[in-house]
Backbone as CSV, one residue per row, in Angstrom:
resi,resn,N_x,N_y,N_z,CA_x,CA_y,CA_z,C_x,C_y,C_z
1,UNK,-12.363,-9.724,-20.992,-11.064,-9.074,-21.180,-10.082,-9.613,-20.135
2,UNK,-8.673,-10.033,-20.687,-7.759,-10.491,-19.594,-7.710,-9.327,-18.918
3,UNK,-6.756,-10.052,-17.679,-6.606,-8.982,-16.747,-5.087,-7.577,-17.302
4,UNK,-4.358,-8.277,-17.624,-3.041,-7.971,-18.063,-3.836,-6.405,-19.459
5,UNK,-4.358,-7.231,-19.923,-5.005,-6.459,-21.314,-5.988,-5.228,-20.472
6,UNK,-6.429,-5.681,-19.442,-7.651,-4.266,-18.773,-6.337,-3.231,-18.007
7,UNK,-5.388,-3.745,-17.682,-4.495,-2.878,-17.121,-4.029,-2.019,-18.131
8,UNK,-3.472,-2.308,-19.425,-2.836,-1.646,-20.237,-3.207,-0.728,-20.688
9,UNK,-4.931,-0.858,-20.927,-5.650,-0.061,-21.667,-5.998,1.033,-20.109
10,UNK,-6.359,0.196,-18.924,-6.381,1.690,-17.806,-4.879,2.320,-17.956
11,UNK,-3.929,2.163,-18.143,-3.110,3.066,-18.038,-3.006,3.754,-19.081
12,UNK,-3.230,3.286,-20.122,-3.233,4.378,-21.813,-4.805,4.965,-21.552
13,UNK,-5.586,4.960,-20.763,-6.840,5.826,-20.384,-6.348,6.813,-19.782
14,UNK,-6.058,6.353,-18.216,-5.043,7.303,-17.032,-4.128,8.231,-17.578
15,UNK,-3.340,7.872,-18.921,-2.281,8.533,-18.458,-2.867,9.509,-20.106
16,UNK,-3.998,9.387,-20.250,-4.088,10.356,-22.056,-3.865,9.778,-23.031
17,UNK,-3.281,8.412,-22.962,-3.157,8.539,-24.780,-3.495,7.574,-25.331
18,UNK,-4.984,7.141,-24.909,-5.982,7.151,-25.499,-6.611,7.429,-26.171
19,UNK,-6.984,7.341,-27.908,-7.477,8.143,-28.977,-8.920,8.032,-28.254
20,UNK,-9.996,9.455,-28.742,-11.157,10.009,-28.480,-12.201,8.232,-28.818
21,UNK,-11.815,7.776,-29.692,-12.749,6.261,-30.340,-12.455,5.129,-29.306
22,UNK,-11.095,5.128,-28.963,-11.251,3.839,-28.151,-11.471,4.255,-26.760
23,UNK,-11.097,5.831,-26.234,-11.691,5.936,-25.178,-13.049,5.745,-24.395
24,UNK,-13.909,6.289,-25.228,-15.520,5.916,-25.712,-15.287,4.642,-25.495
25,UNK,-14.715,3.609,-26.230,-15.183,2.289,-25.881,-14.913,1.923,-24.999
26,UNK,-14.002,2.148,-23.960,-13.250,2.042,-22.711,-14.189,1.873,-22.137
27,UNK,-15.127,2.978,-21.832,-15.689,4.156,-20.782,-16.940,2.767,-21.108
28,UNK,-17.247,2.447,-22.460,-18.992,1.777,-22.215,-18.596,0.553,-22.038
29,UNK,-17.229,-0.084,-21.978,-16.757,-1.160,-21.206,-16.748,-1.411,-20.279
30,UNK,-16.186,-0.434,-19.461,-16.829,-0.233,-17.934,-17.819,-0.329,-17.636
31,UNK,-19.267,0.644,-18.228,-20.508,0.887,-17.722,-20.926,-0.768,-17.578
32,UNK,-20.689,-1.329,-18.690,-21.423,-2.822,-18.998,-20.390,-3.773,-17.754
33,UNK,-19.395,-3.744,-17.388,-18.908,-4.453,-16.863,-18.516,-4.248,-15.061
34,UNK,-19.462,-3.873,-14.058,-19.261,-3.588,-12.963,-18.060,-3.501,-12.550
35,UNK,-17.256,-5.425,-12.461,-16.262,-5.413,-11.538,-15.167,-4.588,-12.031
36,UNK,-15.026,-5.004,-13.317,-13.986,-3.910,-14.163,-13.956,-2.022,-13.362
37,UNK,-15.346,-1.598,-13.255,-15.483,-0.388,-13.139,-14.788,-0.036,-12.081
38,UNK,-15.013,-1.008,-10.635,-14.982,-0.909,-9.446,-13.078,-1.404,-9.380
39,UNK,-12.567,-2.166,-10.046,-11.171,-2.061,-10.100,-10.561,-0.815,-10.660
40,UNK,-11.341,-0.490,-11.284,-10.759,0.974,-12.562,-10.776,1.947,-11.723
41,UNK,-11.873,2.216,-10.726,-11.926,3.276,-9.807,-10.663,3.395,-8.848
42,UNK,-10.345,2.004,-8.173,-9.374,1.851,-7.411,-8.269,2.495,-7.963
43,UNK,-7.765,1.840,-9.441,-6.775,2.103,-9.460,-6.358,3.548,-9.827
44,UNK,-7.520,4.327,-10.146,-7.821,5.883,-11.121,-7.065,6.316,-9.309
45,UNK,-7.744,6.088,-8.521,-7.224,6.812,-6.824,-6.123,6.487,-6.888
46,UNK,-5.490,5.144,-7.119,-3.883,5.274,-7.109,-3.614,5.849,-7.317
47,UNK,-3.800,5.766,-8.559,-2.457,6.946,-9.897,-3.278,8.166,-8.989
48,UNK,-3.900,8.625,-8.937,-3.973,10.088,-8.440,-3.417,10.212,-7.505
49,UNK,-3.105,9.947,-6.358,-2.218,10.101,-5.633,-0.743,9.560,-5.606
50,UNK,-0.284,9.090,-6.638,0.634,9.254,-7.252,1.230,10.098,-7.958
51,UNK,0.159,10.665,-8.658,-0.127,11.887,-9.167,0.697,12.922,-8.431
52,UNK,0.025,13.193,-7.796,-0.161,14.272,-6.142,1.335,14.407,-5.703
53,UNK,2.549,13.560,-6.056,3.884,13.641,-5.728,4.383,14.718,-6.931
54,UNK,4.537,15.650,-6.419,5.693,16.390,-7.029,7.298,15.863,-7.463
55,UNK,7.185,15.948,-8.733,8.752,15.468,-8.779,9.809,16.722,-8.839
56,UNK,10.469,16.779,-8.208,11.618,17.745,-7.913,12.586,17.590,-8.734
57,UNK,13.192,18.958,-8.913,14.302,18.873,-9.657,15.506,18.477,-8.666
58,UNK,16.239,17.400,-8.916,17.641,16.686,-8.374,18.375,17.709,-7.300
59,UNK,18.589,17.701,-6.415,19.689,18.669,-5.448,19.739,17.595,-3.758
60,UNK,20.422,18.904,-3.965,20.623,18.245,-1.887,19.228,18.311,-0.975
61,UNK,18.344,19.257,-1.204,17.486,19.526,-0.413,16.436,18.345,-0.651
62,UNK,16.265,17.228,-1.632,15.137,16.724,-2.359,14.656,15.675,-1.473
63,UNK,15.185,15.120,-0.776,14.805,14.165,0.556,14.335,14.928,1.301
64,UNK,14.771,16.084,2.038,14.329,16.501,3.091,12.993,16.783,2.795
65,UNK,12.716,17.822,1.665,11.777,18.726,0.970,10.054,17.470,0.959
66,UNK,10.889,15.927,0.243,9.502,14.959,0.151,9.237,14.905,1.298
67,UNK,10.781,14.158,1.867,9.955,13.696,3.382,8.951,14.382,4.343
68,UNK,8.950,15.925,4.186,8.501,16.937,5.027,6.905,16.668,4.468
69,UNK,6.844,16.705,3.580,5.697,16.901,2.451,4.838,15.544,2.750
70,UNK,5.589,14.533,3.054,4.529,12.991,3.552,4.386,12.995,4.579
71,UNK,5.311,13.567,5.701,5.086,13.602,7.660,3.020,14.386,7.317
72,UNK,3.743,15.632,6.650,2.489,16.666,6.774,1.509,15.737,6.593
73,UNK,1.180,14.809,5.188,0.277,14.186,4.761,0.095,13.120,5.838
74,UNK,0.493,12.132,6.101,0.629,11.294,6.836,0.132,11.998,8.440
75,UNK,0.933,13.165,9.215,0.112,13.248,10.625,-1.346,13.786,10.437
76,UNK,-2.063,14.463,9.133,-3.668,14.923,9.034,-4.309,13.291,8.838
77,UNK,-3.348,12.263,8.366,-4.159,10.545,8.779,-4.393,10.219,9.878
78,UNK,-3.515,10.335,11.268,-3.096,9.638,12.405,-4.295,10.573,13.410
79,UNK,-5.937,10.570,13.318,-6.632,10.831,14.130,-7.618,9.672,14.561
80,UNK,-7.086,9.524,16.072,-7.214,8.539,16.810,-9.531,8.303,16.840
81,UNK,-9.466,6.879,16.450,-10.949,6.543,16.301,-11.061,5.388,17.254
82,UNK,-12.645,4.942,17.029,-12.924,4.123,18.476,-12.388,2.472,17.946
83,UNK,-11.286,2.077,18.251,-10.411,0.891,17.911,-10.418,0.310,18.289
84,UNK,-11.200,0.037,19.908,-12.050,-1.254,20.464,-13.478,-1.535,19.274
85,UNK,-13.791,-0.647,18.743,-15.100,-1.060,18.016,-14.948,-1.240,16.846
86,UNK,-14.055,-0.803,16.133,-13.113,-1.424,15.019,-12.748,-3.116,15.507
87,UNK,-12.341,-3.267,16.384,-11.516,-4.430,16.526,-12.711,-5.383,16.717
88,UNK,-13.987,-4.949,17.419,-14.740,-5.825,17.890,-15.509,-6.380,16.181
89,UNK,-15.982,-5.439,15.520,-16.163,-5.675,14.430,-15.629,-6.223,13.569
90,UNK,-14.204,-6.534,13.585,-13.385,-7.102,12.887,-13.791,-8.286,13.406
91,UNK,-13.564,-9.053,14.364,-13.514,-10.457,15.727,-14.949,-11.283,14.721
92,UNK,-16.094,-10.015,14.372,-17.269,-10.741,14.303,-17.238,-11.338,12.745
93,UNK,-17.009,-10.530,11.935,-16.572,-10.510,11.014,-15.710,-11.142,10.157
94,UNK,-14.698,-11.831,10.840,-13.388,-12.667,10.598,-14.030,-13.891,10.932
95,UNK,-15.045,-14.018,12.208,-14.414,-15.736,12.663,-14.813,-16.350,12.121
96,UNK,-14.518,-17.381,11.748,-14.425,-19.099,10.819,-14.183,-19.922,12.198
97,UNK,-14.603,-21.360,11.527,-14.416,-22.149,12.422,-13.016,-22.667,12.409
98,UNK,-12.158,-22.205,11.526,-10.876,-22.695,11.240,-10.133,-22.815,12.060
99,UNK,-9.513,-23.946,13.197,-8.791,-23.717,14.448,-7.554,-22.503,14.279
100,UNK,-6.907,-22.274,13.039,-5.662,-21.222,13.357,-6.362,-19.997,12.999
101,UNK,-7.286,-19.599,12.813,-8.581,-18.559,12.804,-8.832,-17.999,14.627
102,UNK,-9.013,-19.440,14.919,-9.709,-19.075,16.225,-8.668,-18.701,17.502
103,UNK,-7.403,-19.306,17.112,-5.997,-19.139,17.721,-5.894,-17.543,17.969
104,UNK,-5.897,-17.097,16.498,-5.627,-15.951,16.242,-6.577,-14.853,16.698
105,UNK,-7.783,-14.724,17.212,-8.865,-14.191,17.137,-9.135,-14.337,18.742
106,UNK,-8.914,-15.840,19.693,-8.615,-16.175,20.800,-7.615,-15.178,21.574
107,UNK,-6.421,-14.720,20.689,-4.991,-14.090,21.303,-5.796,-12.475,21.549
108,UNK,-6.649,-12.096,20.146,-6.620,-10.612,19.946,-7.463,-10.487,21.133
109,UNK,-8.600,-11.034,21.085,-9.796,-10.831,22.199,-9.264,-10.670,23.469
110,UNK,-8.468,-11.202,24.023,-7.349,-11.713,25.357,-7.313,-10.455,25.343
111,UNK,-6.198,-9.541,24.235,-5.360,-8.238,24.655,-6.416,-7.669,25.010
112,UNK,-7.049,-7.365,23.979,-8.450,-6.439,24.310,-9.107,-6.302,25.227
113,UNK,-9.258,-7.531,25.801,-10.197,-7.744,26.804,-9.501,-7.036,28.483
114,UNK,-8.399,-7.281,27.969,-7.204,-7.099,29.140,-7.082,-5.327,29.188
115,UNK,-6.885,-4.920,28.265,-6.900,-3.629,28.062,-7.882,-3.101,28.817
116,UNK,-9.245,-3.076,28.120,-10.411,-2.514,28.488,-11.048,-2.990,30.138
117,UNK,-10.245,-4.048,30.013,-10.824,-4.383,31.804,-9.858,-3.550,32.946
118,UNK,-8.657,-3.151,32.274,-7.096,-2.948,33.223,-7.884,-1.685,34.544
119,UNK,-8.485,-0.389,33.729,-9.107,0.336,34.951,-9.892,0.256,35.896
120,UNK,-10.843,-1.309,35.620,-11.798,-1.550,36.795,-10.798,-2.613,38.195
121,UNK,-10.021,-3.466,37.138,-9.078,-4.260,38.130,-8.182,-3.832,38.781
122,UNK,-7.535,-2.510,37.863,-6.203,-2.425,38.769,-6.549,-1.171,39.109
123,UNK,-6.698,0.016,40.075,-7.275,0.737,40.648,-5.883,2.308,40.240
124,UNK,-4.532,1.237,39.941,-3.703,2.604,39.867,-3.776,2.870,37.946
125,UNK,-4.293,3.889,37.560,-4.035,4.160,36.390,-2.956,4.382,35.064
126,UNK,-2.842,4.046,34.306,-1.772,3.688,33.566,-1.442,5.042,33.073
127,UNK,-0.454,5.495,32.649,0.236,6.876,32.018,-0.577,6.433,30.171
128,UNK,-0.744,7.810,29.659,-1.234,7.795,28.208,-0.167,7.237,27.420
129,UNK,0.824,7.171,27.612,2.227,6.351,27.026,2.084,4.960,27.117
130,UNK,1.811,5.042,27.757,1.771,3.218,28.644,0.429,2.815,27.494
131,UNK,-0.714,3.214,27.412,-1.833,2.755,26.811,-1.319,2.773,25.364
132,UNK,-1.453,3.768,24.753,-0.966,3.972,23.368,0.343,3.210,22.794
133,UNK,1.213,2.362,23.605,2.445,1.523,23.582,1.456,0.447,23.383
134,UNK,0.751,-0.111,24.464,0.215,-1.039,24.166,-1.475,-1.174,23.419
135,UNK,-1.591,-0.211,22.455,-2.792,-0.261,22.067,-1.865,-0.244,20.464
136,UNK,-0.750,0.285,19.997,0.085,-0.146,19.022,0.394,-1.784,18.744
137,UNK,0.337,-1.962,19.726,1.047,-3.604,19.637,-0.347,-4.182,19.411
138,UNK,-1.053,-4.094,19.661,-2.445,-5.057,19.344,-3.002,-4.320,17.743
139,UNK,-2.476,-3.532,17.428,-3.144,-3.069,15.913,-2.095,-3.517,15.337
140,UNK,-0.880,-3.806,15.756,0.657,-4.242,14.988,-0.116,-5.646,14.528
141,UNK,-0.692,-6.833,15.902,-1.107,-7.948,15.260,-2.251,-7.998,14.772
142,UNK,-3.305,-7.624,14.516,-4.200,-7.128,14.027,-3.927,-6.854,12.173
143,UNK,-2.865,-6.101,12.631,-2.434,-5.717,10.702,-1.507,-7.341,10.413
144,UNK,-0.942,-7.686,10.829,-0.207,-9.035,10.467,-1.189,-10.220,10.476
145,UNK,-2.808,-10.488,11.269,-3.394,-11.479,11.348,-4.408,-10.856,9.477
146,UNK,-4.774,-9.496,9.412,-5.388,-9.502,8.192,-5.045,-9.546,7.035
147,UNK,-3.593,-9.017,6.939,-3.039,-9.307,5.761,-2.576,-10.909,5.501
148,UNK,-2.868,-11.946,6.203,-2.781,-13.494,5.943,-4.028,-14.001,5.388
149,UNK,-5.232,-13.088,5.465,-6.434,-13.669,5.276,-7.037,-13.757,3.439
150,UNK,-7.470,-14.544,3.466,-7.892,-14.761,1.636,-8.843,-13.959,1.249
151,UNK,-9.143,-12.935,1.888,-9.983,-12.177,1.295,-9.194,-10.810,1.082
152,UNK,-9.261,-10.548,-0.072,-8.406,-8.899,-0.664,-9.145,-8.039,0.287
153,UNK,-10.195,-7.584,0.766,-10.804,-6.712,0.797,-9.927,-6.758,2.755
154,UNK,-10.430,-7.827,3.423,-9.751,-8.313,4.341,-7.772,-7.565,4.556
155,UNK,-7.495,-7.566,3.656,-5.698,-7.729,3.799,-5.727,-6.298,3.070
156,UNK,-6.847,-5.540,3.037,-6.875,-3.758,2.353,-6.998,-3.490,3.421
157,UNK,-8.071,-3.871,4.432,-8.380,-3.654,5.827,-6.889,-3.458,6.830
158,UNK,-6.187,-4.535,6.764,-5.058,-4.678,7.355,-4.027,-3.540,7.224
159,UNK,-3.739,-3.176,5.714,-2.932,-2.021,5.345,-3.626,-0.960,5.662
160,UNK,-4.816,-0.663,6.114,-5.635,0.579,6.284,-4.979,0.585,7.830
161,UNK,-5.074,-0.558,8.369,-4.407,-0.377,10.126,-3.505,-0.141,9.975
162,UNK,-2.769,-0.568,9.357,-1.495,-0.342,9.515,-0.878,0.834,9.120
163,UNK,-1.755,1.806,8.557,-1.447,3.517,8.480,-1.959,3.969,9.613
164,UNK,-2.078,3.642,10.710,-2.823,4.132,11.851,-1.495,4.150,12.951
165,UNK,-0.910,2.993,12.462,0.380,3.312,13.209,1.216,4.021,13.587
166,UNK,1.714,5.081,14.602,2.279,6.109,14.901,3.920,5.380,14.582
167,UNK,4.062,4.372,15.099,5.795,4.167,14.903,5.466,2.604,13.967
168,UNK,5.782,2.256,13.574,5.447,1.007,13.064,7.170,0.559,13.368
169,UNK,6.859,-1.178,13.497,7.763,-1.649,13.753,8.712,-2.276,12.750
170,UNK,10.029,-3.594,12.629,10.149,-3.866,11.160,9.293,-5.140,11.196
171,UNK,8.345,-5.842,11.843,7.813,-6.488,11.278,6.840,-6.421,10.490
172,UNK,6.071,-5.256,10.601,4.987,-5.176,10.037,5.499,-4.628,8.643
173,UNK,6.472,-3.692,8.551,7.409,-3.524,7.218,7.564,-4.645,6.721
174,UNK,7.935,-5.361,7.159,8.545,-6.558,6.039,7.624,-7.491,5.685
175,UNK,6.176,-7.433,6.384,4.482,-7.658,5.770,4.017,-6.601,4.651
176,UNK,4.385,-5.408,5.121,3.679,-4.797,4.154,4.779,-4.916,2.491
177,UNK,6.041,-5.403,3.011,7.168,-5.232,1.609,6.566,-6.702,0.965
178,UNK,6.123,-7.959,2.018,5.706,-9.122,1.510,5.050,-9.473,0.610
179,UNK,3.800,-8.154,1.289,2.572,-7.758,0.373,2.557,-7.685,-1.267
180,UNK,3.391,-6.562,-1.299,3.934,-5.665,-2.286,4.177,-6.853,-3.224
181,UNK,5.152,-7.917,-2.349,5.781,-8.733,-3.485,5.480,-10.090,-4.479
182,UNK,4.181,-10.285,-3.220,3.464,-11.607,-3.233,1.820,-11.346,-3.831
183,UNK,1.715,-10.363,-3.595,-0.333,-10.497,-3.072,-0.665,-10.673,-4.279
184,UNK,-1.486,-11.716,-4.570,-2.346,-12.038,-6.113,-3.199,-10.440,-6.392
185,UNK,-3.390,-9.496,-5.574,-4.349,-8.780,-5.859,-3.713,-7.207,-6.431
186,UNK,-3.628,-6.700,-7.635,-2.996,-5.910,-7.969,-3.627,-4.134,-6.998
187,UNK,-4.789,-4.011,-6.605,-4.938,-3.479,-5.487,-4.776,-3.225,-4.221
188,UNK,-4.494,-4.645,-3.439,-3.445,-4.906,-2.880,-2.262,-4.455,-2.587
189,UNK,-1.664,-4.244,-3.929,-0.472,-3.989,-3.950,0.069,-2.390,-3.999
190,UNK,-1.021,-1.886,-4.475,-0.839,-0.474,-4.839,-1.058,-0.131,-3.663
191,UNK,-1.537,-0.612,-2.929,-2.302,-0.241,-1.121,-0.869,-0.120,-0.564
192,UNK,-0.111,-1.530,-0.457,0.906,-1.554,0.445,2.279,-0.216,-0.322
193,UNK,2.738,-0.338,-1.448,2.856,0.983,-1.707,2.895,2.366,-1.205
194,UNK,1.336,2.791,-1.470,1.053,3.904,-0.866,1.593,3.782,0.759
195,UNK,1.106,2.677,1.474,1.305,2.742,3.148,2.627,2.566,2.938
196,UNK,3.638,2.135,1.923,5.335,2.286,2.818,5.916,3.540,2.209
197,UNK,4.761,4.414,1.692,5.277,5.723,1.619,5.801,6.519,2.602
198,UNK,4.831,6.011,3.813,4.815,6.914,4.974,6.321,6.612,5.812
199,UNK,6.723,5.413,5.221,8.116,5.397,6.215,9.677,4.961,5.175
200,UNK,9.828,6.094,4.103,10.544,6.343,3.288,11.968,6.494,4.065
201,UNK,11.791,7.308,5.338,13.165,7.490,6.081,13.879,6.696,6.752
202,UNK,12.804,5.333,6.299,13.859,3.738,6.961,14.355,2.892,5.701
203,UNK,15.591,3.210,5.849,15.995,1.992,4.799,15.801,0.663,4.388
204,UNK,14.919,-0.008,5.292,14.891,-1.307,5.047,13.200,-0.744,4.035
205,UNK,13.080,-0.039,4.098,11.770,0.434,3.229,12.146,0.606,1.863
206,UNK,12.902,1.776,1.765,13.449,2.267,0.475,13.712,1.263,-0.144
207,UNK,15.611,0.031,0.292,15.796,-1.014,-0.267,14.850,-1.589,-0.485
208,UNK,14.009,-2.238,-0.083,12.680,-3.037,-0.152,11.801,-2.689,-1.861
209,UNK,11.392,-1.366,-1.813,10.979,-0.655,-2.502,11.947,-1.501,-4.055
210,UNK,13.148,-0.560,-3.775,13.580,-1.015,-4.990,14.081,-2.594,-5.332
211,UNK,13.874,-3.476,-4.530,14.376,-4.701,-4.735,12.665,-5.256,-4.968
212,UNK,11.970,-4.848,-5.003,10.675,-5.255,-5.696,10.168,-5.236,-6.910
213,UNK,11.186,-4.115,-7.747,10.991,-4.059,-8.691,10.481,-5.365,-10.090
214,UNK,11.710,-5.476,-10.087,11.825,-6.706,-10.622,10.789,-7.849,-10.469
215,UNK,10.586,-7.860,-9.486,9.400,-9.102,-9.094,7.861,-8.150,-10.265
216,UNK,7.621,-7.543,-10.127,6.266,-6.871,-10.311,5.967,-6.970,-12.128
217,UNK,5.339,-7.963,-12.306,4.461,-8.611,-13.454,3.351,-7.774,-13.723
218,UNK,2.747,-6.427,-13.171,1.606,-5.915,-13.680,1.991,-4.202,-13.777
219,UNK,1.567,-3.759,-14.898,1.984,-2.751,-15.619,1.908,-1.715,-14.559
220,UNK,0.676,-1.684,-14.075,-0.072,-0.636,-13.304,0.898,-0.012,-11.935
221,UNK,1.407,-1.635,-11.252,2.650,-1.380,-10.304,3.357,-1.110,-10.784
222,UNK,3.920,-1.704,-12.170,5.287,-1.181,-12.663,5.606,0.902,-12.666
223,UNK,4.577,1.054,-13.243,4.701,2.143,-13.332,4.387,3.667,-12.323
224,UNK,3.592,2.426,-11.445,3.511,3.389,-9.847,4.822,3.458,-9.120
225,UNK,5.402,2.515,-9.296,6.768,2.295,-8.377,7.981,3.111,-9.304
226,UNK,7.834,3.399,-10.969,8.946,4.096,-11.815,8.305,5.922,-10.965
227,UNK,6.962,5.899,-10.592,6.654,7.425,-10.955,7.752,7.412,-9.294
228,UNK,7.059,6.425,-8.231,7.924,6.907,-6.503,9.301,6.904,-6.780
229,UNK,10.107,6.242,-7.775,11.331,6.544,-7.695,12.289,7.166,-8.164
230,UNK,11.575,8.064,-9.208,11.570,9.497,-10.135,11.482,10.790,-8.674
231,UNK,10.389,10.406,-7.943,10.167,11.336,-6.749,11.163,11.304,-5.958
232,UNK,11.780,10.002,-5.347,12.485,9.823,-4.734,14.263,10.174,-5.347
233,UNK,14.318,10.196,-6.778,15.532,10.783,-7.280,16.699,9.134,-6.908
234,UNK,15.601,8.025,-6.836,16.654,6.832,-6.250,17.375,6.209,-7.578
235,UNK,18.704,6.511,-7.160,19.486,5.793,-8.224,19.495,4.345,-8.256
236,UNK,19.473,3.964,-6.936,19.472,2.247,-6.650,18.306,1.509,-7.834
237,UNK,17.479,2.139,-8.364,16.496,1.211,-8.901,17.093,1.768,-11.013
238,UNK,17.536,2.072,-11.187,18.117,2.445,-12.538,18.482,1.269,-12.905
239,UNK,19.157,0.344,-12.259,19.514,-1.079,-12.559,18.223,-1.886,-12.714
240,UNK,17.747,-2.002,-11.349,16.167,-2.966,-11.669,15.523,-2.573,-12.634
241,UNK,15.182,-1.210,-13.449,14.313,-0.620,-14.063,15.122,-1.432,-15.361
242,UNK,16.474,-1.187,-15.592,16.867,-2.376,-16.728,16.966,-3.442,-17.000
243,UNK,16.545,-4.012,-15.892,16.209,-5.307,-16.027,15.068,-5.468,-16.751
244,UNK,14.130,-4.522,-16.264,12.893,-4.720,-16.603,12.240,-4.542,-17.990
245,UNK,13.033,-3.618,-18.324,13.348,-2.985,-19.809,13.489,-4.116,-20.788
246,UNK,14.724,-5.169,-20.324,15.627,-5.849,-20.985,14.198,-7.329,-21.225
247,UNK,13.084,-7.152,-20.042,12.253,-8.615,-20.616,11.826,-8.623,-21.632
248,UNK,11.472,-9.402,-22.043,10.463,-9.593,-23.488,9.264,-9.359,-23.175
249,UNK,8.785,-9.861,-22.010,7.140,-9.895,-22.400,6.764,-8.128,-21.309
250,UNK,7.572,-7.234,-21.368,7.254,-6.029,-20.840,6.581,-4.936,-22.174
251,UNK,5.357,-4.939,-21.449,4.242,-3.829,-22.324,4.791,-2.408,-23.017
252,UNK,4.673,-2.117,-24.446,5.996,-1.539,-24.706,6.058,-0.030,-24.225
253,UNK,4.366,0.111,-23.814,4.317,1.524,-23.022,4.658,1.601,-21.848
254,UNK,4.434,0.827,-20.870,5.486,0.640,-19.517,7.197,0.877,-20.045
255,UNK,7.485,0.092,-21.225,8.946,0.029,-21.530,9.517,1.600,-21.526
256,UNK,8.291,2.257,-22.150,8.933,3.641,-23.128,9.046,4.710,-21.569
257,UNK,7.609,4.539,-20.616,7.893,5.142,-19.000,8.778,4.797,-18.595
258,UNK,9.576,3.677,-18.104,10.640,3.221,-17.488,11.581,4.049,-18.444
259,UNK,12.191,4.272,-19.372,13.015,4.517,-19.901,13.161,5.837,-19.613
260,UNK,11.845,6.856,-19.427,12.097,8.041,-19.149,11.975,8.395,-18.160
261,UNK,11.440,7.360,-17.159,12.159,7.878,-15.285,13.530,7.148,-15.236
262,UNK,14.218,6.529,-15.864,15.290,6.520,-15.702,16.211,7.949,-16.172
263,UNK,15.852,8.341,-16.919,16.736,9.476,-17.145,16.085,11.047,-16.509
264,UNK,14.480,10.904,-15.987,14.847,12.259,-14.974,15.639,11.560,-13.834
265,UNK,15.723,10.616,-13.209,16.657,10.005,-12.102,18.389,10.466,-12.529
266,UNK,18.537,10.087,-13.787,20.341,10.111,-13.860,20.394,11.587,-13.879
């Protein structure tokens, strides 16, 4: 089964309207076909937490009301784990003999090493500000060295750090918007997504968001990004969404969703 064709049919599964006969065949399509299953799962967690967004009825309060609603979600994520042993595991895990591999892997080890040695060398102790400033900046490159790497599972890893981030900076934004726009891996993509949920209250996010539209060739994003901007009440993407409308080769059930988050939006 193409890939384009397994998406269409997970979203006419996902979303119900699926007749009882071809669902059945869906379901023993899967059983027989592992990788299929193990993508289907992924993406079933998307949409469910896509799901999980309440769409509001239009007013003044409707920004404040989400945003409050993702801080909540987002600070029960931000519990601090052992990230020297994360990192060390990563180091073992990653290295190749590839010299810009070892560059990269050479730099991280350095911080690390520097970090974890700083209390035996330097005798005056650093403020918890001071550590956590610089224990950000080494997961900042950390998320920018994994999301370059050719392995999907690798550059999921990366966006998983990069929700660990208490302030994130705009570079790592404009990796994770890169992501979004580039990554061969339609999981991937739904990943970076979900993670620039968490920082909706920066504009270079939002714009981002909706200037991606257009780029996005697979149904599954198409229609994760119509449900966030139905949530979001964003008018800015009513245009991209007609663009998208207006292609030819757009799936005509994506067509008929787009058409109707455009009008809870207007």
């Amino acid at each position: 089964m193409k890939e384009e064709v397994f998406e269409n049919k997970a979203i006419a599964y996902l979303s119900g309207r699926m007749e009882d006969k071809e669902k059945q065949e869906f379901e023993v399509f899967l059983k027989d076909n592992g990788a299929f299953q193990i993508q289907f799962e992924q993406l079933q967690n998307s949409w469910a937490q896509l799901d999980s967004l309440e769409v509001p009825e239009p007013s003044e309060r409707m920004d404040t009301s989400f945003y409050s609603m993702l801080y909540e979600e987002q600070d029960k994520a931000k519990k601090k784990v052992g990230f020297a042993s994360q990192i060390r595991d990563f180091m073992v895990s990653l290295w190749r003999p590839q010299f810009a591999y070892g560059l990269a892997l050479l730099a991280i080890g350095l911080a690390i090493g520097f970090f974890l040695r700083a209390p035996i060398d330097n005798p005056v102790q650093q403020s918890p500000e001071v550590v956590d400033s610089e224990t950000e900046t080494v997961r900042e490159q950390l998320v920018l060295t994994l999301l370059e790497q050719p392995s999907a599972n690798k550059r999921l890893q990366g966006i998983n750090e990069a929700n660990k981030i208490q302030k994130v900076d705009e570079t790592v934004i404009r990796a994770l918007l890169q992501t979004l726009n580039s990554d061969p891996n339609v999981n991937v993509r739904l990943a970076a997504i979900e993670s620039l949920t968490n920082y909706l209250d920066n504009p270079i996010v939002r714009e981002g968001l909706v200037q991606s539209i257009v780029s996005q060739e697979s149904p599954i994003v198409q229609v994760t990004l119509a449900n966030l901007m139905v949530a979001l009440q964003e008018k800015k993407s009513i245009e991209p969404f007609k663009k998208l409308i207006r292609s030819k080769s757009l799936d005509s059930s994506v067509k008929k969703k787009l058409e109707s988050s455009i009008q809870q939006i207007i």
